[in-house]
N, C-alpha and C positions, 0 to 999 in steps of 0.2 A: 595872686589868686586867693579867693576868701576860701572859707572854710566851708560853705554850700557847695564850692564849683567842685569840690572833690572829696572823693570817696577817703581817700585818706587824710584828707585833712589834719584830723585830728591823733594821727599815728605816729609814734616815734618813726624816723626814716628807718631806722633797721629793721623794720616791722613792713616798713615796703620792701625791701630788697628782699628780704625772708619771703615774700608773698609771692614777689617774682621769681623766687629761685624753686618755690615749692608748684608752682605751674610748669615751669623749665622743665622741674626734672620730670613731671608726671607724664610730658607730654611724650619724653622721651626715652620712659622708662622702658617698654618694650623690645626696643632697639637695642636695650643692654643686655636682656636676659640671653640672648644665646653666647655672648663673650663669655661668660658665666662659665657657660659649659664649656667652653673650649679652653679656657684655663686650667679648667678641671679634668684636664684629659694629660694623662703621663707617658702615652705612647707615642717612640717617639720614632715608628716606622714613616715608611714613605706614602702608605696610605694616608693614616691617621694625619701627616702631617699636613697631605693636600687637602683634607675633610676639615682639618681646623684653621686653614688657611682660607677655605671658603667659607668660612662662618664667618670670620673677621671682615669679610670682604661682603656680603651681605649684610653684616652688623655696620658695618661703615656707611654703607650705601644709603640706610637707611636713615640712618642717622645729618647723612649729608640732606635729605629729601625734608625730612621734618624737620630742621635746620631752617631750610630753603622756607619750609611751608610758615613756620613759626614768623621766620623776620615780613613775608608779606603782609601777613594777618595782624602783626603786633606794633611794627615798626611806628615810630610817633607822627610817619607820615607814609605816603602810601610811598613803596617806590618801584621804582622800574624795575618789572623783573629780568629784563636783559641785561642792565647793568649790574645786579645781583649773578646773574648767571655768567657774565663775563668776567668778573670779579672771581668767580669761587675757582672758573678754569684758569684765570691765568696762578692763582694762590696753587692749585691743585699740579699744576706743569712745571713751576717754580721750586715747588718743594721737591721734587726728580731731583734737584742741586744739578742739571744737565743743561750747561748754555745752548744746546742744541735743540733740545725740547719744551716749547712754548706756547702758548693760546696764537690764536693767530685770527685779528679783526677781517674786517671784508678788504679793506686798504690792504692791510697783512696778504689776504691770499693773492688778490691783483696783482702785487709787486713781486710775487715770485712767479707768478707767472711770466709777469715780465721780463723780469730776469734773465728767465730759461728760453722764451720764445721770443720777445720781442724789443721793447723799448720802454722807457720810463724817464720821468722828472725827474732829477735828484744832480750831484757832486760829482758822480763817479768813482767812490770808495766801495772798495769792498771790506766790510770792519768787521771786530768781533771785541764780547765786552764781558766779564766777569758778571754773574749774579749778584744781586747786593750791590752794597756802599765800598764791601771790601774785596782786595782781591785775594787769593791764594796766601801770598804772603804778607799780607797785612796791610799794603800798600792803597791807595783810594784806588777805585774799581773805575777807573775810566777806560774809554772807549781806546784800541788800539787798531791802528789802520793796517791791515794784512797784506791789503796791495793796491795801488791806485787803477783806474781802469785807463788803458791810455789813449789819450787824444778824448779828453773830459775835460772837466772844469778841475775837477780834483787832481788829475796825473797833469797840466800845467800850472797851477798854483803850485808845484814843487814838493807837493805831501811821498813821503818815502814810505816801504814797511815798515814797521815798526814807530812810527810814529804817533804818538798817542794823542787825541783830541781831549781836550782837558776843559774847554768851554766849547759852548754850541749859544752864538747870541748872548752872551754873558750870561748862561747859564752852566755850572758846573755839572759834569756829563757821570760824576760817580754816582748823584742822587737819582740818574735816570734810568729808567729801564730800557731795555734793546728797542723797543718797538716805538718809547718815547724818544728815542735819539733818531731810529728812523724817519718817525712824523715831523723831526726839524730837519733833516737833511735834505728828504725826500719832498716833492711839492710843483709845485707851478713852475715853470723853466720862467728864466727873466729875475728870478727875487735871489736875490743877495744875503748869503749865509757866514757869519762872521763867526770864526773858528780859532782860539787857541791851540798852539801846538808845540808841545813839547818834545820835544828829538836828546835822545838821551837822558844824562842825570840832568842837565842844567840848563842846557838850549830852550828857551821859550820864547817863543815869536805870534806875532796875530798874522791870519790870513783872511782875505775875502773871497771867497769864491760866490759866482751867479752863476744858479742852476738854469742847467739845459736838458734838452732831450737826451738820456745816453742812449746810443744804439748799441745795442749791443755786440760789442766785437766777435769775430773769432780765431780769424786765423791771418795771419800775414807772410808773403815767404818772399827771397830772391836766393840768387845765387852769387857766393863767395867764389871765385875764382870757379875750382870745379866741384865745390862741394854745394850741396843744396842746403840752404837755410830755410827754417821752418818755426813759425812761432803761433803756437795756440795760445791764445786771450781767455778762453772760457770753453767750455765742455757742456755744445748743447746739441739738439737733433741738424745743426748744421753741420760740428764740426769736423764730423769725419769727408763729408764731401764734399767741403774745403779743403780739407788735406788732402784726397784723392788728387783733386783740379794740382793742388803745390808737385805731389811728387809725379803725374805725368807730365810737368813741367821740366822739373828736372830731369827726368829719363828723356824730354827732349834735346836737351842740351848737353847729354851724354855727364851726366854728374858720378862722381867715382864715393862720395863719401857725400856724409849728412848727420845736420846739426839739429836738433829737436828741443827749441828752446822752451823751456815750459816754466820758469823764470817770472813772478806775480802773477799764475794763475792760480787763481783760487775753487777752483775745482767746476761740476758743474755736475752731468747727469751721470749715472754711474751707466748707465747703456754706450754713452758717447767714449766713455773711456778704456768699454772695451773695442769698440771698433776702433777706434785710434791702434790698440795693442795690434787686433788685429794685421792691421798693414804692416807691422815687422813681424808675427809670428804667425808661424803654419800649424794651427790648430793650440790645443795647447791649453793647461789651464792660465788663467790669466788675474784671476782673485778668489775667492771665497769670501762667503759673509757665513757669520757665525750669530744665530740665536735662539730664546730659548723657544721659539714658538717656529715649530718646523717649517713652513711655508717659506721664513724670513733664512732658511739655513737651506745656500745652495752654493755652488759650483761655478763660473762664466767662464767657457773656455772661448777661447779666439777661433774663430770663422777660418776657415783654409780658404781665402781668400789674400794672400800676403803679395803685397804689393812691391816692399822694398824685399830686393834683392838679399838675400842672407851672406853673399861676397861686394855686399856695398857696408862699413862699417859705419857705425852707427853713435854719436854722441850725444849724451842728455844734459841739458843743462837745468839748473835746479837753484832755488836761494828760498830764504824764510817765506817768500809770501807764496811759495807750491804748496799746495794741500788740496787734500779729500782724491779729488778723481786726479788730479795730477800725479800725486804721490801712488794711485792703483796703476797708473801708465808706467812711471817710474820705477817702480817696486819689481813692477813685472818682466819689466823690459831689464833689469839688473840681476834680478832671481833666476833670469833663462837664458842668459850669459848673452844676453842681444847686444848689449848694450851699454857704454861706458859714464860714467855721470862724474862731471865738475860743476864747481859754485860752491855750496854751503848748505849743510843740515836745512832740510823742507822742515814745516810748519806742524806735521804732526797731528793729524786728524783722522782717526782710521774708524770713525763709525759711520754708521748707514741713516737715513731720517726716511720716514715715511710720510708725504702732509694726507692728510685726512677731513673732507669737507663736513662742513656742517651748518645748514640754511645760511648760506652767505658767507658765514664764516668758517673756522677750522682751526684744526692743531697741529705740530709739527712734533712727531716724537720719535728719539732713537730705536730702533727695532734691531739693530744687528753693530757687532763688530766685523770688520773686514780682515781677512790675512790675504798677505801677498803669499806665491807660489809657492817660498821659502818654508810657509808657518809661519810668518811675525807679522805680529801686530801693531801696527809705529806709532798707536793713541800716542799723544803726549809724547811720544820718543823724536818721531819724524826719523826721516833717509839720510845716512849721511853719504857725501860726496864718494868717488875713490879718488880724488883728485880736487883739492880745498882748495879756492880761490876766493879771497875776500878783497873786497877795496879796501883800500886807506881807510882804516881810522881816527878819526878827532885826535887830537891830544885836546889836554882841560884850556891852556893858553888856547889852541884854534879855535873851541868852539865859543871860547868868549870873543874871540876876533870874529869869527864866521855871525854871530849875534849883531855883532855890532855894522859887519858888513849887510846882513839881510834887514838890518831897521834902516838904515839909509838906503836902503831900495837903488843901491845904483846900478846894478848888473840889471834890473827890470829897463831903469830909466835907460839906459846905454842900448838895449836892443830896441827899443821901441825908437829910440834917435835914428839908429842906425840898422833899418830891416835887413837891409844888403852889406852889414861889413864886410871886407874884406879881411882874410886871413892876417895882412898886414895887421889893419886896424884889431882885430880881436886881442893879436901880439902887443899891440903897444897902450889898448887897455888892460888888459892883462896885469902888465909890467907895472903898470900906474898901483894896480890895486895890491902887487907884492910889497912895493915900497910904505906905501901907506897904512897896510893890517897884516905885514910878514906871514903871508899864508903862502902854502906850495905854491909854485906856477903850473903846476897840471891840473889841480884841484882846481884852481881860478878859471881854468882855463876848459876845465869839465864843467863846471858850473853856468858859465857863459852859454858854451854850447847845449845845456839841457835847457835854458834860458830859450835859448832861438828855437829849438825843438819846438817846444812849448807857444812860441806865435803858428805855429803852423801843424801841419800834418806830419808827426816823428816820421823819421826816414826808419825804414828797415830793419837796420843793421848800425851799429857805431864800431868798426875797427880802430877808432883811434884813442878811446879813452873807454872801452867795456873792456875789461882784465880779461874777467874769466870767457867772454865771447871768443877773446885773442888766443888765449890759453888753448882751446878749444880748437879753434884753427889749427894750431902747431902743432899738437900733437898727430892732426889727420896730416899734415903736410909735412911732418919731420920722417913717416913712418912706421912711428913708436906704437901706434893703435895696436897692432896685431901681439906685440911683446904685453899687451899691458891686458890682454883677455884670455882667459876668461876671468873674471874678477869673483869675489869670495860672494857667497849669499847673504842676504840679510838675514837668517838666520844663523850661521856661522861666524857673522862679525858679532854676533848679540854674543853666543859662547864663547869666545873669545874672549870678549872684555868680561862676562862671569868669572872666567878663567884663570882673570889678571887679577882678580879682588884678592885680598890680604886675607890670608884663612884666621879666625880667634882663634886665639889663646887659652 
């Protein structure tokens, strides 16, 4: 650039940036004067405090406007003010430090809709992903899968809870944001989404999944001898009356007990999960949300509409991927002595989200915490079992065998040879792959079988390799249900373990 084509030309650079900085600040000097006075205020009642709380909040606002107004007017090229605007809300929903509360594009609000009412393109994952590069404890902020949705592309590629996707297309998933990891999952059914996955400290494996339509699930049920099995998928305006259709099934078939598997769901509407309550409780409260804005601070008691019989016993099943409206079912159903729960400490999400539209697009932001019946609040804590059933765990030897078995792809290659094996045949592969990667023969042999699930439409129910399903059985058909209720609340188990802390010294 010569020295005619500009004004400063002939200026020391610090003599531009001074120039910039002294327009900067003139523009937005007004916008400081009232912070001014609010620091200058020493009273520290609840008046004064809401009066200078709204200053800061009007001094911000404004600041954010001539902000806005300043980069269109100044910027070194003109730019979009939507993408300015969308930029300053995801910055603004971000700094919450709240994974639950986020900017939300027109794609964003689509797909929760879809979610909750209909169908969509994507995996079939339900995930969730720290803020940032990092997580909590220092670790990269990748993406962790909460629960597979099943009879997807995701819940047959053999993605578990807890499994964390660490590449999405050979891109590494800590640098992305939630909504950039959805824009690679989500998409056209038919295209082909090449995912890393990490299971554990050491297990990494590639997976290919090709996205489909997911419909969205709700409910599935049959009957266990004479107990009625019952399994909710998601919590939406269908799925209490899919539940209704399961247990006047079972009351046709004269059922004496019932299983309520809520086992990778990951929650859904908080309406849906109190009509669910409602079919085991006659009236009753059944959650509370707690916040600071009174509207958001109410009461849900259960409908006296109670379907299941209060002399039909009742069991809940539970593991890491139950959360949000699962865990309000859960909670309540445990708090009101309905109901017995096996499996494994839930997921742990006890706040409330509001979305909120706005021309096309919108935001999603926390508005309340939840307590169960009890008073407790399971954020981050989650439900524990009364009755803990966990599957087999890895040793460090399995899961470098189990590696090396899942990169030679032969339990895939073996079912697809064999759509129809026979029991024999499952046995005598089986047997092949103890000898050759010394892994258990039930594990090998659950493995296969989640294998064949996975070409087809999962069955039901697995009585021969789900622990805690079994467990679950036996206790309704040993008797023992009735010795083993009423069980402690969730609030009395929380004092308790207070209780048990080591006093200082």
């Amino acid at each position: 650039m010569s020295d005619k084509g500009s004004r400063f030309g002939k200026l020391p650079l610090s003599w531009v940036w001074i120039a910039a900085t002294a327009v900067l600040c003139a523009a937005f000097a007004f916008a400081l004067v009232p912070g001014a006075a609010a620091q200058g205020s020493g009273d520290s009642n609840s008046a004064a405090n809401i009066q200078s709380q709204n200053t800061q909040v009007r001094r911000y606002s404004a600041i954010i406007q001539n902000v806005f107004d300043f980069v269109q007017r100044h910027y070194v090229e003109e730019p979009d003010p939507r993408v300015i605007f969308e930029g300053a809300m995801h910055g603004m929903l971000n700094a919450l430090g709240d994974p639950y509360s986020s900017f939300m594009s027109e794609s964003d609000m689509k797909d929760i809709n879809d979610t909750t009412q209909g169908s969509f393109g994507g995996v079939g994952l339900y995930i969730n992903k720290p803020i940032g590069e990092r997580a909590a404890d220092g670790s990269p902020a990748y993406v962790e899968v909460a629960s597979p949705i099943e009879d997807t592309p995701g819940w047959r590629a053999g993605i578990n809870p807890g499994d964390f996707i660490i590449e999405i297309d050979g891109e590494p998933t800590d640098k992305l944001s939630m909504d950039e990891v959805l824009a690679r999952l989500r998409g056209a059914p038919g295209i082909d989404v090449h995912l890393l996955i990490r299971r554990g400290e050491r297990l990494e494996f590639p997976v290919i999944i090709t996205r489909a339509i997911i419909e969205v699930p709700t409910a599935k049920y049959a009957m266990i001898g004479d107990t009625g099995y019952l399994k909710l998928l998601t919590f939406t305006p269908m799925t209490a009356d899919r539940a209704r259709d399961a247990i006047n099934e079972f009351r046709s078939r004269n059922y004496k007990s019932m299983i309520l598997d809520l086992r990778n769901n990951y929650g859904g509407l908080l309406d849906s999960a109190v009509e669910i309550s409602s079919l085991f409780l006659d009236g009753g409260l059944v959650v509370s949300t707690r916040s600071r804005i009174p509207s958001e601070t109410r009461n849900f008691n259960a409908r006296r509409s109670q379907v299941v019989s209060t002399d039909i016993p009742v069991i809940v099943l539970i593991n890491r991927g139950s959360a949000s409206a699962s865990e309000i079912v859960a909670g309540a159903l445990k708090d009101r002595g309905r109901a017995y729960l096996v499996g494994e400490k839930t997921f742990g999400k006890g706040s409330v989200q509001q979305v909120y539209p706005l021309e096309g697009v919108g935001f999603k932001i926390t508005t309340a915490h939840y307590y169960t019946p009890s008073d407790m609040n399971i954020d981050k804590i989650g439900i524990p079992p009364d009755r803990e059933v966990k599957f087999p765990e890895y040793t460090d030897i399995e899961i470098e065998k189990l590696g090396e078995l899942i990169s030679a792809n032969k339990i895939p290659g073996f079912v697809k040879e064999n759509p129809n094996a026979t029991a024999a045949q499952v046995e005598t592969f089986a047997q092949n792959l103890v000898r050759e990667y010394q892994l258990n023969l039930s594990l090998l042999k659950r493995l296969i079988r989640n294998e064949q699930n996975r070409t087809s439409i999962a069955p039901v129910y697995d009585m021969e390799y789900d622990v805690q399903l079994i467990e679950a059985v036996n206790i309704l058909q040993s008797g023992a249900y009735p010795g083993l209720m009423p069980t402690k609340t969730l609030k009395a188990i929380q004092e308790d373990t207070s209780n048990d802390l080591p006093l200082a010294s």
